[in-house]
C-alpha positions in Angstrom: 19.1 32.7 -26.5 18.1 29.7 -24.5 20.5 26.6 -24.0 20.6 24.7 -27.1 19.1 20.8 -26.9 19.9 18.5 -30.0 17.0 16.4 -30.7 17.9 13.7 -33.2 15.2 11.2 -35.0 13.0 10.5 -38.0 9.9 10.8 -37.0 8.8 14.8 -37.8 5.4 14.6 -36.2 7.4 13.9 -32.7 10.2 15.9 -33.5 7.7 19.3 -33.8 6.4 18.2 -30.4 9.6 18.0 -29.1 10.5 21.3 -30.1 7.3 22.5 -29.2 7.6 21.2 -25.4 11.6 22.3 -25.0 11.1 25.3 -26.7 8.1 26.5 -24.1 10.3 27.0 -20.7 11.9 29.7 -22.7 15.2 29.0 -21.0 15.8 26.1 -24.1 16.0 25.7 -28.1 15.5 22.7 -29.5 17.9 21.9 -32.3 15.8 19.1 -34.5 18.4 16.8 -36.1 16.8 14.3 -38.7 19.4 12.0 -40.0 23.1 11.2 -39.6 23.8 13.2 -41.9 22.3 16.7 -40.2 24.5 15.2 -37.2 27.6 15.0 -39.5 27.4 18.1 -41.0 26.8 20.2 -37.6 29.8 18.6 -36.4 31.9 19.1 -39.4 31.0 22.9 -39.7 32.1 23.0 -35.3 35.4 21.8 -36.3 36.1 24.7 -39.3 34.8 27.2 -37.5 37.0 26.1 -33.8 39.7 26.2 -36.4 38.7 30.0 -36.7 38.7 30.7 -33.2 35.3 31.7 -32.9 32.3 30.6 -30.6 30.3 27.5 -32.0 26.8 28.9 -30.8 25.4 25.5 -31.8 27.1 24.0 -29.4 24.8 21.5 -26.9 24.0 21.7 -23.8 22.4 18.2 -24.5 21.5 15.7 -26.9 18.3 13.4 -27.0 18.2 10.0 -29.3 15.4 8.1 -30.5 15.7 5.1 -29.5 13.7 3.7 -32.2 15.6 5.9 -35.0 18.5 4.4 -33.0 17.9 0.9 -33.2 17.0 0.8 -36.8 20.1 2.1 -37.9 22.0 -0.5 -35.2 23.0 2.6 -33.3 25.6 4.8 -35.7 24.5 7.6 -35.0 25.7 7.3 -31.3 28.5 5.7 -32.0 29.7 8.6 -33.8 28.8 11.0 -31.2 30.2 9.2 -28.8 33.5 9.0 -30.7 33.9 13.1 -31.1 36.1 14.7 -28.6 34.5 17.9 -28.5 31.1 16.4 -27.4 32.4 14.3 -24.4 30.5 15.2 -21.0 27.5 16.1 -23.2 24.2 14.6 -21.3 23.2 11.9 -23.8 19.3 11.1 -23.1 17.1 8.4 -25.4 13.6 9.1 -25.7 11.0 6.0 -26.4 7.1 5.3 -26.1 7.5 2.5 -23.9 9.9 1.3 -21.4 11.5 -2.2 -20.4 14.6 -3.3 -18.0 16.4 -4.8 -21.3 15.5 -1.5 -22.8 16.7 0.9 -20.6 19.9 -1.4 -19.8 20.7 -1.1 -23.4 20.5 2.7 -23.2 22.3 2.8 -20.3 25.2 0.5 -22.1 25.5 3.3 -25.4 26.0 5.7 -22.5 22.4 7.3 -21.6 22.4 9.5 -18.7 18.1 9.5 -18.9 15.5 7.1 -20.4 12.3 9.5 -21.0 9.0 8.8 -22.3 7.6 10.6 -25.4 5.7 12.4 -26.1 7.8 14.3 -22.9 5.8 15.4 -19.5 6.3 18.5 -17.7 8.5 16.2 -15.0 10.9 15.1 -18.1 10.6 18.7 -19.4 12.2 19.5 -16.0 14.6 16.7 -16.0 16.0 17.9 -19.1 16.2 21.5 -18.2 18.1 20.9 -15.3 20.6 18.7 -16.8 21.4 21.0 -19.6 21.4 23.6 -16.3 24.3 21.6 -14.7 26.4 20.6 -18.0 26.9 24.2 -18.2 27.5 25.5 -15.3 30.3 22.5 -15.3 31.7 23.8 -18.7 31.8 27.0 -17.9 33.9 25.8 -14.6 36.4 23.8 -16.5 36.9 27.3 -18.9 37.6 29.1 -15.9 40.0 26.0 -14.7 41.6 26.0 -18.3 42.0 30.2 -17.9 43.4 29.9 -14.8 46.0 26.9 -15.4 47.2 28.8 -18.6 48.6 31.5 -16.3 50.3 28.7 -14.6 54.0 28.5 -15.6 54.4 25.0 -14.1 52.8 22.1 -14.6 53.8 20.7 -11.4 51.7 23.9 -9.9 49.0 22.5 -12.0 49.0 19.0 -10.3 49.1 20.5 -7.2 46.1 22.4 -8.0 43.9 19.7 -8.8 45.2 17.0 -5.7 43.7 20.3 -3.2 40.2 20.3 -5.5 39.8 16.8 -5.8 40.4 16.4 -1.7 38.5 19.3 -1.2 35.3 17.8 -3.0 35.8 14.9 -1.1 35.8 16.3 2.5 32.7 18.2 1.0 31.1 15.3 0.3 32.0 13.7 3.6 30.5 17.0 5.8 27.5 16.7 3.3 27.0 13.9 4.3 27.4 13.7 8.3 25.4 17.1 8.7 22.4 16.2 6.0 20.2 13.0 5.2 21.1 11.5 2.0 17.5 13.3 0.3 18.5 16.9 1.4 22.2 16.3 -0.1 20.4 14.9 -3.3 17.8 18.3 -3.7 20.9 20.7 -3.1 23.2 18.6 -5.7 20.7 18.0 -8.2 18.6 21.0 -8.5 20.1 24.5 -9.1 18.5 26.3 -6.8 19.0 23.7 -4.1 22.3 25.7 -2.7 20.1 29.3 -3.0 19.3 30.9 0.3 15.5 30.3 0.5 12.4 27.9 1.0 8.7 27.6 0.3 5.5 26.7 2.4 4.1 23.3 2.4 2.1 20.5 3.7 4.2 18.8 6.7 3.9 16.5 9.1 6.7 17.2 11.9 8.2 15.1 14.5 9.5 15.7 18.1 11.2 13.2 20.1 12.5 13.9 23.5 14.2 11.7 26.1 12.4 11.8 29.5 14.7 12.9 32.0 18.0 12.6 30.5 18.9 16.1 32.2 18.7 14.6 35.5 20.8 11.4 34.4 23.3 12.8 32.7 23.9 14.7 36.1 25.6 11.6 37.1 27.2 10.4 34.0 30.9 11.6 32.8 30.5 13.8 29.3 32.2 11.3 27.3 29.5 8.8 28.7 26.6 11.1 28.0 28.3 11.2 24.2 28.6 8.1 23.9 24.7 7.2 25.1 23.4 9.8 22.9 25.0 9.0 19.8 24.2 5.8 20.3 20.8 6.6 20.8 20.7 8.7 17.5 22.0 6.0 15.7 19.3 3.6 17.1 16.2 5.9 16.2 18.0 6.9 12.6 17.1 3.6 10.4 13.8 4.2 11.4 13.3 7.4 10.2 15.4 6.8 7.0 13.1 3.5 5.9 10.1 6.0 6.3 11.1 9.0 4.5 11.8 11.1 7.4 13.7 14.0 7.0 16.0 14.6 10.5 16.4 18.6 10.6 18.2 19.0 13.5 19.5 17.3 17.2 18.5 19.4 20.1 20.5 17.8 22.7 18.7 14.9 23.6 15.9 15.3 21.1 15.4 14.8 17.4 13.1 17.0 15.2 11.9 15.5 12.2 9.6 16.1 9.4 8.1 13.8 6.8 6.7 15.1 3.8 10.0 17.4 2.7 12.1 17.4 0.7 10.6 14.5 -1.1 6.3 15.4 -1.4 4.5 12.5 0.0 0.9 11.3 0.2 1.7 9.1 2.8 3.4 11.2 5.1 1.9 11.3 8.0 1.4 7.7 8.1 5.0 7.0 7.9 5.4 9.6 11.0 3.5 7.1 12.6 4.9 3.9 11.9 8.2 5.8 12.1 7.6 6.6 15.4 6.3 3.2 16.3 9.3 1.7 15.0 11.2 4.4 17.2 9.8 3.4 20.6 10.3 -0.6 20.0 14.2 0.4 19.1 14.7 1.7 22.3 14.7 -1.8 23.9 17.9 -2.1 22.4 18.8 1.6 23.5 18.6 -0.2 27.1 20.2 -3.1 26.1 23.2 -1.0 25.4 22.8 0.9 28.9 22.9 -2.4 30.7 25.7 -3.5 29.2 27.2 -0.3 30.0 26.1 0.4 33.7 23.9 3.9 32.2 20.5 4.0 33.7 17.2 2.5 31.6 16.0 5.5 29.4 12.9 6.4 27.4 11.6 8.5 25.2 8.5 10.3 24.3 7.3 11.5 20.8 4.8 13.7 19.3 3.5 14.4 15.9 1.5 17.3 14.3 0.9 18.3 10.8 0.2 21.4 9.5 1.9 24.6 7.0 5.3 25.7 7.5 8.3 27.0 6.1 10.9 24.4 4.6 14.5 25.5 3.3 17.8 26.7 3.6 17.9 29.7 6.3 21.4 32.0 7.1 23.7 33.7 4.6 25.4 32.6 1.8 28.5 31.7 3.6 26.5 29.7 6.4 23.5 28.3 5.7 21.4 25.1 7.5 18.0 23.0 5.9 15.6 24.4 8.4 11.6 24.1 9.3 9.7 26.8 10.6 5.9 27.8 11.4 3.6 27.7 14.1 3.1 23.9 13.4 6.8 23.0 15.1 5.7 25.0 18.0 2.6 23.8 18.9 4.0 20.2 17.8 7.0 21.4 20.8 4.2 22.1 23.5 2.6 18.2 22.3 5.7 16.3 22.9 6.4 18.2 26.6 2.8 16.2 27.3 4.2 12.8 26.2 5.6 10.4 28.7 7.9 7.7 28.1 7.3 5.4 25.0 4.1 7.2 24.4 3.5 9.1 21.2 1.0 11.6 21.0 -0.6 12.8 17.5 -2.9 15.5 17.0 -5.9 15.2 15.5 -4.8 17.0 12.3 -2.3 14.5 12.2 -5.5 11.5 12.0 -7.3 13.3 9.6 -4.8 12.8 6.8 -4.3 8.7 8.1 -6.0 6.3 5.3 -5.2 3.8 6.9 -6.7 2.1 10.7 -4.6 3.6 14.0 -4.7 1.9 17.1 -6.1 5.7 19.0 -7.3 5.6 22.8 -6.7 8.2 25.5 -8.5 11.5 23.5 -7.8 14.7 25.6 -7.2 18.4 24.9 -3.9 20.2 25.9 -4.1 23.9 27.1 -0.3 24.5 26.6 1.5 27.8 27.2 1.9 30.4 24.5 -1.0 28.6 22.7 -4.4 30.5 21.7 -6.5 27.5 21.7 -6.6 23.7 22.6 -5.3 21.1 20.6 -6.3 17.9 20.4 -4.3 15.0 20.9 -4.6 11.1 21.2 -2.6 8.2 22.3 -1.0 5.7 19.0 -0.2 2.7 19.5 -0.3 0.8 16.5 -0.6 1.1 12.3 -2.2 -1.4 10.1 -2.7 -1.2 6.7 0.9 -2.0 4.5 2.8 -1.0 7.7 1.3 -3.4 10.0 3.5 -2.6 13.4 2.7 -1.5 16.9 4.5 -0.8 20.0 5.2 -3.9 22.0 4.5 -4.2 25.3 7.5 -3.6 27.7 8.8 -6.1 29.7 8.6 -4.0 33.1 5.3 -2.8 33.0 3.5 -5.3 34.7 0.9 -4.0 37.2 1.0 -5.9 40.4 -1.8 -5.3 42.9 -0.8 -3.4 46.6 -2.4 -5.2 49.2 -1.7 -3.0 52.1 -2.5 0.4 52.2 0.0 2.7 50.7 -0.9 6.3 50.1 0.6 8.6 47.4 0.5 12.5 48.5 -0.1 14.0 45.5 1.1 18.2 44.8 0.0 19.4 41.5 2.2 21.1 39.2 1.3 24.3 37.7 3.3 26.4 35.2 6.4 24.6 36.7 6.1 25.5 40.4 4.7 22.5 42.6 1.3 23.9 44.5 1.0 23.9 48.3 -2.1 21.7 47.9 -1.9 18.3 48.6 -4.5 15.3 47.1 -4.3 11.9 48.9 -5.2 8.9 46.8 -4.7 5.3 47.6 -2.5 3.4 45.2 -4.3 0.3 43.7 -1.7 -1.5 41.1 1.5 -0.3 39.5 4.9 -1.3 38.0 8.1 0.1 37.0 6.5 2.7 34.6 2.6 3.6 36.0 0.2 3.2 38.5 -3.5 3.3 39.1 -4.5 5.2 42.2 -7.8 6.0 43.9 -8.3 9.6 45.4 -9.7 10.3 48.0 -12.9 11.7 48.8 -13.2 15.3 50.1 -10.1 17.0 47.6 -11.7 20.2 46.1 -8.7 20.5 43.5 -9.4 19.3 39.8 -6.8 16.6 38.7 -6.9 16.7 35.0 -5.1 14.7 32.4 -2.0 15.9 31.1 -1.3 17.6 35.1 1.9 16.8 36.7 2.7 15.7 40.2 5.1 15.4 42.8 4.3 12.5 45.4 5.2 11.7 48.7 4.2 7.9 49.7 3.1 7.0 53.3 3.0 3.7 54.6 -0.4 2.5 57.3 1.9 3.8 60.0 2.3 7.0 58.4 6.0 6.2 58.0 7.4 8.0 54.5 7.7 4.8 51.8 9.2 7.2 49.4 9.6 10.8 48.6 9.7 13.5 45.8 8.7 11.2 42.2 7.4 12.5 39.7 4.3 11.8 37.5 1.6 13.0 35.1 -1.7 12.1 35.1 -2.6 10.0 31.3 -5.9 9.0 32.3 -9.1 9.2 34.8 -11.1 7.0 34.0 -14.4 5.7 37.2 -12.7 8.1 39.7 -9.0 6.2 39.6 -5.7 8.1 38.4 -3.5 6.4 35.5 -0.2 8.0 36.5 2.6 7.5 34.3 5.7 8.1 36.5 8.5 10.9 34.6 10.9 10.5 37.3 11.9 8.0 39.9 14.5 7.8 43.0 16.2 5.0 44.7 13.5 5.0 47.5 11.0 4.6 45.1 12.8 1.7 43.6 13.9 -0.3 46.8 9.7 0.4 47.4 9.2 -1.3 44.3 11.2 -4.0 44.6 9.9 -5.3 48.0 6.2 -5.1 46.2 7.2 -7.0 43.2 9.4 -9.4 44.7 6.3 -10.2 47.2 4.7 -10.1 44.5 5.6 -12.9 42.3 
């Protein structure tokens, strides 16, 4: 026999429905009450039959109210309810046609858990069934409290007892709550099979966002200062996330992997990646600010999204368990974000074919990655419109200043990680802190393609060495001249720089 659901009003037309709808999950039975007095006498004939010491199978797992029937009668009927011992902790829900603040805030003040709309929809159906779900379970709880304490020959055992549960639900509560977002705690608390080993496939739009280089400048740092620049980076890249309905699955040293689109469904997901990720790159202007303050090197970060299938839910055992994401999607999404360069973000195209809303899009390649069986394609965002309305602002030290004397970059592709014994000479034309353009030169056999990496050596006209061993990938060739955006620079590189710029303005 299915959980029993009082459902009290006048109206028999609705109250068949009602009963109709409960009845259907087959894991509920509507009781239909029709008057205070059906309420009266169910509650008079609990009380004789307690006195017995038998099981009131009538007993509810919740009750739902008319509201109209309700405020006809000026509300007795819920007065009394609400005055009966033996029904406190009951779910009360009222049921109405239509809705208003001063309605529902009444409801709410004669102690409604739930407004609902009648007749009920599958949603409310499942609102109600999950309630009555958890009133149980909590009864049955407190019985097995109740059994346990009568074997209890002290009270002050007792007392003890409940100080260690009521501190142990609070440090649960506080571990929820560091190691989850606030959704994820929600779905686990409020549906019961939240907590269950287990997921399901869907829709998802995933992020990865990676700081460029942070292995080689954490090298220099102390670990308690490359705790404290990472946290506070986390905690500079979280509000963004949280205002878009990003889910943060896990930190992977210096990277975040998000998804949007779980455990909350969303139409919009993907554009909310997007301005997310926006919103992401402008924060980490006060990332720097921070480092200044703090003598830690400038940092920045690169971020890629991709939407596709893939596994979302609790993976482990039963005594350890984490909210996980897994599929080919996160992968390839993986293999995207090792293409990005600093505040760059880099969205597949089946991340553009969902957007119904204008992108800012420019630099269209395809990536070959490793481990992958085909191409994907991938552009350059740099700005949402629509409702979001935000792009990435321009950064203060990437302004390209013009090279007047001849500097050449010795360019050695990378390939697979090892750095090629070939070596492409290319005149630089402009750069700044973050890229520069560059003019090869004629003669090179090897194909320079975007997405390639490079270590360069700089000569001066004298062949003297300007600088040595930077790094850089190529983002764009566009009338035979290199965009390189540089991944990693060196002290010689910067005293170059400085002498440029400061000639330079």
């Amino acid at each position: 026999m299915g959980r029993n659901i009082w459902v009290i009003g006048n109206d028999r037309h609705e109250m068949i429905e009602a009963q109709r709808r409960i009845n259907s999950t087959g894991g509920m039975r509507a009781v239909c009450k029709m008057s205070f007095e059906a309420v009266r006498r169910a509650i008079e004939e609990r009380v004789q039959i307690e006195r017995s010491r038998q099981d009131w199978r009538e007993a509810p797992s919740l009750i739902i109210v008319d509201y109209m029937m309700s405020k006809g009668e000026e509300f007795h009927t819920v007065s009394y309810i609400r005055k009966q011992k033996d029904l406190a902790g009951v779910p009360l829900f009222f049921m109405t046609e239509t809705r208003t603040k001063e309605l529902d805030r009444e409801c709410y003040s004669w102690g409604a858990t739930v407004v609902l709309h009648k007749p009920f929809s599958k949603e409310g159906i499942l609102r109600i069934e999950q309630t009555a779900w958890q009133h149980d379970v909590t009864k049955n709880y407190e019985k097995l409290l109740v059994q346990q304490a009568n074997h209890l020959r002290e009270q002050e055992e007792i007392m003890k007892l409940n100080r260690q549960l009521e501190a142990r639900n609070r440090l649960l509560r506080q571990v929820f709550g560091q190691y989850f977002s606030d959704d994820i705690f929600n779905e686990i608390l409020e549906n019961p099979e939240g907590a269950a080993i287990g997921g399901k496939k869907s829709e998802l739009t995933v992020m990865m966002a990676d700081l460029r280089g942070f292995t080689s400048i954490s090298e220099g740092l102390s670990p308690e200062k490359v705790t404290d620049v990472l946290n506070y980076f986390f905690q500079g890249m979280l509000p963004a996330l949280i205002e878009h309905k990003g889910t943060v699955i896990e930190y992977l040293g210096d990277s975040i992997l998000a998804v949007f689109g779980a455990p909350l469904v969303s139409e919009e997901q993907t554009e909310n990646a997007i301005a997310a990720a926006i919103k992401m790159q402008n924060n980490m202007e006060k990332v720097n600010e921070y480092c200044s303050r703090n003598g830690y090197p400038l940092m920045e970060m690169g971020i890629a999204l991709h939407r596709g299938e893939a596994f979302i839910g609790n993976v482990g055992s039963e005594q350890l368990m984490r909210y996980n994401v897994i599929g080919s999607v996160v992968n390839e999404c993986s293999r995207i974000e090792s293409f990005s360069v600093g505040s760059q973000i880099l969205a597949s195209q089946e991340c553009l074919a969902h957007v119904r809303v204008p992108v800012d899009a420019s630099a269209y390649q395809e990536i070959q990655a490793k481990g992958l069986a085909y191409p994907i394609s991938v552009c350059e965002i740099r700005a949402i419109q629509g409702s979001y309305d935000c792009r990435i602002r321009e950064q203060k030290n990437d302004i390209m200043y013009p090279v007047d004397t001849r500097v050449v970059f010795n360019m050695y592709p990378i390939e697979g990680k090892l750095i090629q014994d070939i070596c492409i000479a290319g005149r630089l034309c402009r750069f700044s802190h973050k890229r520069a353009l560059v003019r090869p030169e004629k003669g090179g056999s090897y194909e320079l393609r975007v997405g390639m990496d490079v270590e360069i050596f700089a000569a001066g006209e004298d062949g003297r060495a300007l600088f040595t061993e930077i790094y850089a990938k190529i983002t764009a060739i566009e009338d035979g001249v290199l965009t390189l955006r540089f991944t990693h620079v060196n002290r010689s590189f910067r005293s170059f720089a400085g002498q440029i710029w400061e000639n330079g303005e």
